[in-house]
N, C-alpha and C positions, 0 to 999 in steps of 0.2 A: 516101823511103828504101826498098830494097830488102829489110828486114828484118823480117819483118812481127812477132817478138817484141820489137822494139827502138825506144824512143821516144824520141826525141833535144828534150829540153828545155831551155829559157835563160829564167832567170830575170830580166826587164830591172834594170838596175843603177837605175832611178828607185825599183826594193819597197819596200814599206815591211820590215823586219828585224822578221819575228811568230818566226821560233826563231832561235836559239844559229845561229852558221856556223862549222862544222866539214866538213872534210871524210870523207865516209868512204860505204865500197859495204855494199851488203846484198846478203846473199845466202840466197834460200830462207826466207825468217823465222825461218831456225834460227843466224845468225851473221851479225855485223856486225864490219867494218874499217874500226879508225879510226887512220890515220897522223900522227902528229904528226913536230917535229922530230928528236925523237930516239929514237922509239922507233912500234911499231906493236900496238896494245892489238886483241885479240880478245877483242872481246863473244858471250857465251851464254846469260846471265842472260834467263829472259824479259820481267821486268819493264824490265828494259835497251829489249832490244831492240824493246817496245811505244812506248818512248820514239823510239827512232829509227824507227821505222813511223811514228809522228805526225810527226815531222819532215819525213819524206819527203813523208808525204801532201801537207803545209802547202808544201812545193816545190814540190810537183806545180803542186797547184792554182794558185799561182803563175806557173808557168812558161808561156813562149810555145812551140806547137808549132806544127809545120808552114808552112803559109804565113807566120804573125804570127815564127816562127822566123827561117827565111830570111830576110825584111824585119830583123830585126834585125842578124842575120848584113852583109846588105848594107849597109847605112846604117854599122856599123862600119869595114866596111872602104873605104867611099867616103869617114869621116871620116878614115882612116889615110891614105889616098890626097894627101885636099887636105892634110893636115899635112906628109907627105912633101915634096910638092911647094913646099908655102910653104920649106920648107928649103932644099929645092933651088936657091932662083929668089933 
């Protein structure tokens, strides 16, 4: 990746589930967004937001980057590929 502040992670779907899965972005460790169905809650509470810095972290560490990325990246979509194809045929 062309980006050198931007780290591009995936988390393999075999993890074991160590936090809560919610979605949401952080930003600057002074505010966090968390979208739900019906609504979009802005966190500012610090103790809040240490809560979702752990989270994060606990994904980071987690997650595949780079090469181990890609390789996952690829492997999904060669399984989409042959599923495709069995349909197809």
């Amino acid at each position: 990746m062309s980006l050198p502040r931007v780290v591009l992670g995936i988390v393999p779907t075999q993890s074991d589930y160590l936090v809560p899965q919610s979605n949401f972005c952080m930003f600057d460790r002074k505010k966090v967004l968390v979208e739900t169905i019906t609504a979009e809650l802005t966190i500012t509470q610090p103790r809040e937001l240490a809560l979702y810095e752990k989270t994060f972290r606990t994904l980071a560490d987690q997650a595949a980057i780079g090469k181990a990325a890609r390789g996952l990246v690829r492997k999904s979509i060669e399984a989409r590929c042959e599923k495709s194809e069995k349909h197809d045929a």
